[in-house]
C-alpha positions in Angstrom: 25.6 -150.2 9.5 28.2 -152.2 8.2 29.8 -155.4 10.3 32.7 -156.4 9.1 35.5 -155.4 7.5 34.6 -157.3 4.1 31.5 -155.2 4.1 33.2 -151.9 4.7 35.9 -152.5 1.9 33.2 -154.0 -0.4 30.9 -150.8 0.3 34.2 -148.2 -0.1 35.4 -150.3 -3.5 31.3 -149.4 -5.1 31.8 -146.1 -4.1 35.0 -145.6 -5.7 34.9 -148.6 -8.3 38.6 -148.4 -7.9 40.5 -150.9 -10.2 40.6 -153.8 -7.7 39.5 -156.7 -6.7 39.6 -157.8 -2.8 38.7 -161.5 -2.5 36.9 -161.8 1.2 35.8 -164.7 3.5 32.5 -165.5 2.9 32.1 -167.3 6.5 31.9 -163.9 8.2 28.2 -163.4 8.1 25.7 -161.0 9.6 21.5 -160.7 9.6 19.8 -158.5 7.7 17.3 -155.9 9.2 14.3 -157.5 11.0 11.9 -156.4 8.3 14.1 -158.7 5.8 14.9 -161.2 8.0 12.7 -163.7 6.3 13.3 -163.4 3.2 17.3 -163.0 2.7 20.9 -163.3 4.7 23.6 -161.8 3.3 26.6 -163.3 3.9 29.6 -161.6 2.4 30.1 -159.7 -0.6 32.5 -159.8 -3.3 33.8 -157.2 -6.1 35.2 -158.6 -9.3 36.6 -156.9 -12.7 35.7 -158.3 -15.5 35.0 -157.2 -19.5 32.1 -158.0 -21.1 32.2 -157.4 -25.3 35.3 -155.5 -24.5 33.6 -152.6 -22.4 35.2 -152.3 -19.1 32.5 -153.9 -16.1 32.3 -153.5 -12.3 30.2 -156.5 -11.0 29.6 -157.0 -7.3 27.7 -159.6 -5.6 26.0 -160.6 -2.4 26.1 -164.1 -2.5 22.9 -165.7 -1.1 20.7 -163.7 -3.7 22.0 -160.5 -5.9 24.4 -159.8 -8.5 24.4 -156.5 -10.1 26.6 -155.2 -13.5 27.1 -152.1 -14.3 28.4 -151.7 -18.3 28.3 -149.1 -20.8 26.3 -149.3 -24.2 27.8 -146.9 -26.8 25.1 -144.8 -28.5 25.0 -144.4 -32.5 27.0 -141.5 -33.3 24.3 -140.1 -35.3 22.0 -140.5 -32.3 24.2 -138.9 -29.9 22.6 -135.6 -30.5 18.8 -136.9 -29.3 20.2 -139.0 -26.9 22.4 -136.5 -25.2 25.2 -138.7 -24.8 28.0 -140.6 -25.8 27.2 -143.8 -23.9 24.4 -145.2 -22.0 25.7 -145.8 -18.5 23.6 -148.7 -17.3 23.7 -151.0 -13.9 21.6 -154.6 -14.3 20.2 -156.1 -12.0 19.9 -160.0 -11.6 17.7 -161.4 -8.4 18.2 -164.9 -7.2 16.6 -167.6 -5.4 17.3 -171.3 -5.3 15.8 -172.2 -9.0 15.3 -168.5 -10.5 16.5 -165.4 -11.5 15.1 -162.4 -12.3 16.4 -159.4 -14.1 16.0 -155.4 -14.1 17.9 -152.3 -15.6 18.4 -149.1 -14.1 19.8 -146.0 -16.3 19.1 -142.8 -15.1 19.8 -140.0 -17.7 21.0 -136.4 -17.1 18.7 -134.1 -17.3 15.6 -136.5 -16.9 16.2 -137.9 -13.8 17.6 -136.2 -10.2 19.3 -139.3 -9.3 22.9 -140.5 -10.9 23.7 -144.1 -11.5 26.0 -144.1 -8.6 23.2 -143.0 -5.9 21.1 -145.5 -7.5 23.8 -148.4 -6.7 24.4 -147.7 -3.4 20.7 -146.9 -2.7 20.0 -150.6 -4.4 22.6 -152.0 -2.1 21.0 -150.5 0.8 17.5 -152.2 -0.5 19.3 -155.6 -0.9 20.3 -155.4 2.7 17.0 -154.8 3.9 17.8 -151.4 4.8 15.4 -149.4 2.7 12.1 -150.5 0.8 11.7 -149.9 -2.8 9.3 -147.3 -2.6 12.0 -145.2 -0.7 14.6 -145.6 -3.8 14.7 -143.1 -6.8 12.2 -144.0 -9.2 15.0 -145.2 -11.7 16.0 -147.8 -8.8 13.0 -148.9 -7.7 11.9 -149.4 -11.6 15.2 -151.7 -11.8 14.6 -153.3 -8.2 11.0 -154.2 -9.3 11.8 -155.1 -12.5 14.1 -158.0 -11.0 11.5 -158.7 -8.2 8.5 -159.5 -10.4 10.6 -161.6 -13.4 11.9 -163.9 -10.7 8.7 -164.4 -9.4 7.8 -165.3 -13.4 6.3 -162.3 -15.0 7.8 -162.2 -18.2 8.5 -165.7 -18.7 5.6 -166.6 -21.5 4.9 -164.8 -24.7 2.4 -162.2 -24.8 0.6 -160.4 -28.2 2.8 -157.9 -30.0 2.3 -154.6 -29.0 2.0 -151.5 -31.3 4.9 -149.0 -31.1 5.5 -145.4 -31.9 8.5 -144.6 -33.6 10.8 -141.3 -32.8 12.1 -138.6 -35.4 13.9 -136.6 -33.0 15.8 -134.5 -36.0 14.7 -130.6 -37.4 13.6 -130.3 -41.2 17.9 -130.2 -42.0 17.9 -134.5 -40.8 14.5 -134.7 -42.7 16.0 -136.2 -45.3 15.1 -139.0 -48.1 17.3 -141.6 -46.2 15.4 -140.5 -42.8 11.8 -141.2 -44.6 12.8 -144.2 -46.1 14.0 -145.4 -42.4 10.7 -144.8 -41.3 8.5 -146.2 -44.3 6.7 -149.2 -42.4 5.7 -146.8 -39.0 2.5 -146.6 -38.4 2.4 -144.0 -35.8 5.6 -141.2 -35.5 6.1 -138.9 -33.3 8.1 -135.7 -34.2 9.7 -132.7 -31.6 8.4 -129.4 -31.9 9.3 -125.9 -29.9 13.0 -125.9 -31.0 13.0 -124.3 -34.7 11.1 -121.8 -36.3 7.6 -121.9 -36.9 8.4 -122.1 -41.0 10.7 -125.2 -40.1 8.5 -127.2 -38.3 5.2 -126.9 -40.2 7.8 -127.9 -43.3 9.0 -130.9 -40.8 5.4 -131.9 -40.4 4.0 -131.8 -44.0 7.4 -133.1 -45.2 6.2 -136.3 -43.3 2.5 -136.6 -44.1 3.7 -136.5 -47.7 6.4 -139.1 -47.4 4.1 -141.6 -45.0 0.8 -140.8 -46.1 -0.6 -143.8 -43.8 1.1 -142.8 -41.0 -0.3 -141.0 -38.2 1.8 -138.9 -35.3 2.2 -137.2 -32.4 3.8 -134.1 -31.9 5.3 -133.3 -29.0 7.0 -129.5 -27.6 8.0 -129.9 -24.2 5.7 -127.7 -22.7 8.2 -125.4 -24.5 5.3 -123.4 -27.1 2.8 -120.6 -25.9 -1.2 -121.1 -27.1 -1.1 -118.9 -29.5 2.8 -120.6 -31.3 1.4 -123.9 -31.2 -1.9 -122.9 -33.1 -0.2 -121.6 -35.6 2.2 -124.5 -36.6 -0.8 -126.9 -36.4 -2.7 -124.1 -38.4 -4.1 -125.8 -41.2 -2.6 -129.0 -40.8 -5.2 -132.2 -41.3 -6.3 -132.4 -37.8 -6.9 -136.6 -38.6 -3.5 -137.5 -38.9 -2.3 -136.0 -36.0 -3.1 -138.5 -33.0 -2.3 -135.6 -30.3 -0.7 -133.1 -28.8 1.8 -134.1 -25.9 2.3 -131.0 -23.5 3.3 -128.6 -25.8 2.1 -125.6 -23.9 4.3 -123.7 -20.9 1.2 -123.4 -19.1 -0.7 -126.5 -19.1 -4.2 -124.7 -18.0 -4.6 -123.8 -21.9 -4.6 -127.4 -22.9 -8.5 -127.5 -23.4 -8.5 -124.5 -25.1 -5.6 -125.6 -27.6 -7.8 -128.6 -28.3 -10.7 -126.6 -28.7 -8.3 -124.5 -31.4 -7.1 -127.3 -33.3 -9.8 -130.3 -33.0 -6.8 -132.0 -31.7 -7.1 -134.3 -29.0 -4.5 -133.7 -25.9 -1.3 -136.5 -24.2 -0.2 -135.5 -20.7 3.4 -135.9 -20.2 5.1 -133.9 -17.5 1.4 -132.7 -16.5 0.8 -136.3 -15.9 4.1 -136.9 -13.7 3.5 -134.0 -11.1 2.1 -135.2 -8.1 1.2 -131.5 -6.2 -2.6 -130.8 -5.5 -2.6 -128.0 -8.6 -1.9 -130.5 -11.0 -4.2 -133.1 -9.8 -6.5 -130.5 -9.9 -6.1 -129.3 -13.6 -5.8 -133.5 -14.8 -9.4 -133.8 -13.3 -10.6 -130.4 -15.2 -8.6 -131.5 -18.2 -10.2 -135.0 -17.9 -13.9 -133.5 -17.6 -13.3 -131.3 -21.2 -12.8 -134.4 -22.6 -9.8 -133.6 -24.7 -7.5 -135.9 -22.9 -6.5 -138.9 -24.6 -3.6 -140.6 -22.9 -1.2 -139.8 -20.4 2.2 -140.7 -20.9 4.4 -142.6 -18.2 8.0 -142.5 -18.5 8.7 -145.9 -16.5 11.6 -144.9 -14.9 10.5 -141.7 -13.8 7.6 -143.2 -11.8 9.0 -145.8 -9.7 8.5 -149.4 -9.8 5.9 -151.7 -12.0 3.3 -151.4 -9.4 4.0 -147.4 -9.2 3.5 -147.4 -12.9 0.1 -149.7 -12.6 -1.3 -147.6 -10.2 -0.6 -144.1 -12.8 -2.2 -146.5 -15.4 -5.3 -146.9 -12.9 -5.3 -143.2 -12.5 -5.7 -142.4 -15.9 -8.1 -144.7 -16.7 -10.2 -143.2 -13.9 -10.0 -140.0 -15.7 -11.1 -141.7 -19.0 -7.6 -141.7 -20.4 -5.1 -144.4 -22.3 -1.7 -145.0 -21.3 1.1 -144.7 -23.5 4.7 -146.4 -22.0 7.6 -144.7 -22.4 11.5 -145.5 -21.7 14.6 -143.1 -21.6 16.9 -144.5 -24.2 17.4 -147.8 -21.8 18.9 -151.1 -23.2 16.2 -153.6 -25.3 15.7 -155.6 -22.3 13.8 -152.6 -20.3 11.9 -152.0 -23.9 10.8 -155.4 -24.0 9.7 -155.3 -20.1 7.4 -152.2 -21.0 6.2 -154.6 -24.1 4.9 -157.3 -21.2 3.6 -154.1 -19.1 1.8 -152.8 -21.4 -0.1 -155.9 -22.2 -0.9 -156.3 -18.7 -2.8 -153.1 -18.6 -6.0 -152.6 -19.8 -6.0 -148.9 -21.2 -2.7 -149.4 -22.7 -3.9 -150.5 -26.0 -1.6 -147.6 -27.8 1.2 -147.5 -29.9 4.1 -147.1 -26.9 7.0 -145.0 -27.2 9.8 -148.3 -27.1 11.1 -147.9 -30.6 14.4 -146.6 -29.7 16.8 -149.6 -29.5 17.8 -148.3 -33.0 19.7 -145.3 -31.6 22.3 -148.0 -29.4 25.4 -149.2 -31.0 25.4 -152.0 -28.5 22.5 -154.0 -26.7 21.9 -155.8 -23.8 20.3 -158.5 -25.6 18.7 -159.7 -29.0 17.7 -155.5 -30.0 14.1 -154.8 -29.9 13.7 -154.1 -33.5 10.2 -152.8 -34.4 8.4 -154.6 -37.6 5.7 -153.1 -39.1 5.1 -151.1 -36.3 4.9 -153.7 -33.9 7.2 -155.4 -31.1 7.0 -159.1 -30.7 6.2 -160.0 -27.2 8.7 -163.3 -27.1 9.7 -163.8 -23.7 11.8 -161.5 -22.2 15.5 -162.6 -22.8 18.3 -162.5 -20.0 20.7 -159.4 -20.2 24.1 -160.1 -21.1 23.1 -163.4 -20.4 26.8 -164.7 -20.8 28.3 -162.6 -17.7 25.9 -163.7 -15.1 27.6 -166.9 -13.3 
């Protein structure tokens, strides 16, 4: 509950993020909840309006210990089509204590996530006060939340080995063209959408490509959006070798084994990976003893915070599987946090789906460009590292 009347107008002015700026006396204090107690008193918050590379910013802050920005990174107008919008809506995070800072992004995206960016900022002020632990935010928050948590306490700060990235062709045979190719000349692994054109189409997309990159390999992924019987016939004839796997292509993901059986290709669990009932953990252990499983595929912000993600990671590699990271079209700063994750965990040895800085017209930070199908593993960088004060 709020206290004081700077905390009510500060909490109505988030809400709204009216065009104002109310300047309130920091002496008017009040304790956090007993659980937080220890570890932070918030004092008084304060809304400001600034501009950051010309795009309009609301920034609040809590004094003693969090900041938080929330900006918005144009996408490419070629890109606007995979991405599904015009602009990235994106709120940063910055944790403090007396000599650190630490730094995480949340950007849920329509149609991926259920939460909206404004539930996740009110629900990350609610965690801030002590109000709510992270594992009761939307998994986009707590990802963010976590993300600031475990760079202030240092992960992040040293260098770690490059890790291998996939790259993304999101386009149908009509954006296949020689420019697109040539754009893609140095990846090592692709991966290519499927289920949205015609069978012809996409079996052109596919050999269009293993032409063009001949040392390439990819994945092919459908959505869940292809029967057994569609996606055997697209892959018909098609050198099983160069295909990595298959990502949950199929509408009902009991006929994964029997695809791989079909094709000799082997299987990536996406959204079968992500649901959590009893039928699905059920059909991942089945899945897991056919042995056509090769990695399951954890979209960071749909899980839930690093440790959330660890814990998937450890779950697959129960069931004899790799992890491949994945983002949502987030800033280069949350790309080059899943870089240091993936390092960090042991079955994640491949190439992760980061590569998609490319698609922003603006960045957070230095963009995670992707060189010979790798991304460096420098230290991660500050975001907009000139509008934190």
């Amino acid at each position: 509950m709020l206290r004081t009347s700077c905390e009510r107008d500060a909490r109505n002015a988030r809400r709204t993020l009216r065009d104002t700026c109310d300047d309130h006396d920091p002496s008017r204090s009040r304790r956090c909840s007993a659980q937080r107690q220890s570890r932070d008193v918030w004092r008084a918050a304060l809304l400001l309006r600034s501009s950051v590379r010309g795009r309009f910013m609301v920034r609040w802050r809590c004094c003693m210990s969090v900041e938080m920005l929330r900006v918005s990174l144009p996408v490419r107008k070629d890109a606007q089509s995979i991405v599904g919008v015009e602009a990235r809506e994106v709120l940063f995070l910055c944790a403090r204590n007396e000599s650190r800072s630490g730094y995480g992004e949340c950007a849920p995206l329509a149609g991926l996530h259920i939460e909206t960016l404004d539930e996740c900022m009110l629900a990350l002020e609610d965690w801030s006060d002590g109000l709510i632990e992270i594992d009761a935010l939307a998994p986009s928050a707590a990802c963010a939340a976590s993300m600031a948590l475990e760079t202030l306490d240092g992960f992040g700060a040293r260098a770690v080995q490059p890790v291998r990235v996939a790259q993304l062709f999101a386009g149908a045979l009509v954006q296949c063209t020689d420019a697109a190719l040539h754009e893609l000349r140095d990846a090592r692994v692709v991966k290519l959408k499927f289920g949205r054109a015609s069978e012809a189409d996409e079996r052109e997309l596919l050999t269009r490509f293993m032409h063009a990159l001949p040392a390439a390999h990819f994945r092919i992924d459908a959505n869940q959006r292809l029967t057994l019987d569609e996606c055997v016939a697209r892959l018909r004839g098609i050198d099983a070798h160069r295909i990595e796997y298959l990502e949950d292509p199929l509408r009902d993901a009991s006929h994964l084994a029997a695809l791989s059986s079909a094709t000799g290709i082997k299987i990536a669990l996406d959204e079968t990976a992500l649901d959590q009932s009893t039928h699905a953990h059920t059909l991942r252990a089945q899945l897991a003893r056919s042995g056509c499983v090769a990695a399951w595929i954890l979209r960071m912000s749909t899980i839930g915070s690093l440790d959330a993600i660890r814990a998937r990671a450890a779950e697959a590699a129960h069931f004899g599987a790799d992890v491949v990271l994945s983002t949502a079209f987030e800033s280069s700063y949350a790309l080059r946090v899943a870089a240091h994750l993936a390092a960090s965990i042991p079955n994640a040895t491949r190439a992760h789906g980061i590569g998609t800085a490319s698609l922003l017209a603006e960045d957070s930070c230095e963009p995670a460009v992707i060189r010979g199908g790798m991304l460096d593993g420098s230290p991660l960088p500050i975001p907009f590292a000139e509008a934190w004060s």
